[in-house]
C-alpha positions in Angstrom: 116.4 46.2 87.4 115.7 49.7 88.6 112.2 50.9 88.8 111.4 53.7 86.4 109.1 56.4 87.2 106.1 57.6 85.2 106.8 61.0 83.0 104.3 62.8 85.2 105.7 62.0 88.3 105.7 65.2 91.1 109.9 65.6 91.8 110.5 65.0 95.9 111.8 68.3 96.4 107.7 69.8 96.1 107.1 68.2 98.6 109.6 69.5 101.0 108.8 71.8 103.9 108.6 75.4 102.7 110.6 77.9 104.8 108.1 79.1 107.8 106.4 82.9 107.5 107.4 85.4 110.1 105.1 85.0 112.9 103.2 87.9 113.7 104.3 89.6 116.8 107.5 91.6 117.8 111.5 90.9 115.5 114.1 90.2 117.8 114.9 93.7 118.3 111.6 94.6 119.4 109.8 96.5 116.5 106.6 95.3 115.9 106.1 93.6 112.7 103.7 95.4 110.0 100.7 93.5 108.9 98.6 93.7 105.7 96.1 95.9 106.2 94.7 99.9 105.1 96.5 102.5 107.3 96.9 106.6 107.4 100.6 107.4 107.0 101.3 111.0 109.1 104.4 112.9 110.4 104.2 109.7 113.5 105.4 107.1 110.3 107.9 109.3 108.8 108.8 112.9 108.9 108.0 112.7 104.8 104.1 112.4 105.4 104.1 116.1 106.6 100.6 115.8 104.4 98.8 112.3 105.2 98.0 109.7 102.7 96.0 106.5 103.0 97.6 103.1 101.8 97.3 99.6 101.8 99.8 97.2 102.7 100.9 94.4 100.6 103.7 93.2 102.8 106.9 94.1 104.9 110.1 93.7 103.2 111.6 91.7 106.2 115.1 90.6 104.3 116.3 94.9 103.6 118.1 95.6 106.5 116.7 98.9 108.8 117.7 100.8 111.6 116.0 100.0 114.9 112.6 100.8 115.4 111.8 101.1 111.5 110.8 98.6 108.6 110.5 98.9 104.7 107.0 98.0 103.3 105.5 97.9 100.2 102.0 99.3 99.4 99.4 100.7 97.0 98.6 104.2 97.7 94.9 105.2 97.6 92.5 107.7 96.2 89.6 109.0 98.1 87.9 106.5 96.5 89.4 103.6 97.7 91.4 103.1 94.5 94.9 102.2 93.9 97.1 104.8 91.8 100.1 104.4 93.1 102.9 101.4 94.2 105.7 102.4 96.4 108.0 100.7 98.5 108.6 103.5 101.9 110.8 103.2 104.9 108.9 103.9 108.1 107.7 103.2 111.7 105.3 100.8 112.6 104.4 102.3 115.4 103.6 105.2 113.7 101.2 103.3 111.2 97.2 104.0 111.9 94.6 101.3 111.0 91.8 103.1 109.3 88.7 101.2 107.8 88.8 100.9 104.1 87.6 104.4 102.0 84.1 104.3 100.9 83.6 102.9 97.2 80.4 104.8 96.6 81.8 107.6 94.4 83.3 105.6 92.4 80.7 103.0 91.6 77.6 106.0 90.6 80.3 107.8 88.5 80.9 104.0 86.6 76.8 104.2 86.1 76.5 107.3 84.4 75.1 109.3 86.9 77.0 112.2 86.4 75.4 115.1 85.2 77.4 115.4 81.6 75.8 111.6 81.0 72.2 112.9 81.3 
């Protein structure tokens, strides 16, 4: 007689091994890969960013193909505040990609207190 299993049992297949992330580090053609992180996008990244703008990366889009040297990557584009206002998916070169620390949030958080002068 066949054992049966409990109606709450976890299927085998959860448990396989997931498909392994990228590892950080250089793709086979050499371009270094793009981490998560807050960068400045100029002219370097891509001859669109003739005016800079900050954003933050949310991940490379490793499976669109690209030509050599450049990578797709998804991000939120930020305010002077630090704020996201805007999702975009842009075709660029790592390389060209500057770390910046995060913009300050001090702005933002008085004007949510009511410190403005129109609140007085």
């Amino acid at each position: 007689m066949p054992l049966s299993k409990p109606a709450n049992a976890v299927p085998t297949s959860r448990w396989a091994s997931r498909p392994a992330t990228p590892t950080p580090g250089p793709r086979e053609d050499g371009t270094p890969r793009v981490v998560p992180g807050v960068y400045l996008l100029t002219h370097e990244a891509s001859p669109q960013f003739v005016k800079p703008i900050t954003v933050r990366v949310i991940r490379e889009l490793a499976d669109r193909c690209t030509y050599y040297d450049w990578a797709w990557i998804q991000v939120y584009v930020l305010n002077r505040n630090g704020d996201a206002i805007q999702r975009r998916e842009l075709f660029v070169r790592p390389v060209g990609l500057r770390p910046v620390p995060p913009p300050s949030r001090s702005r933002a958080r008085s004007r949510r207190r009511g410190t403005a002068e129109g609140d007085r």
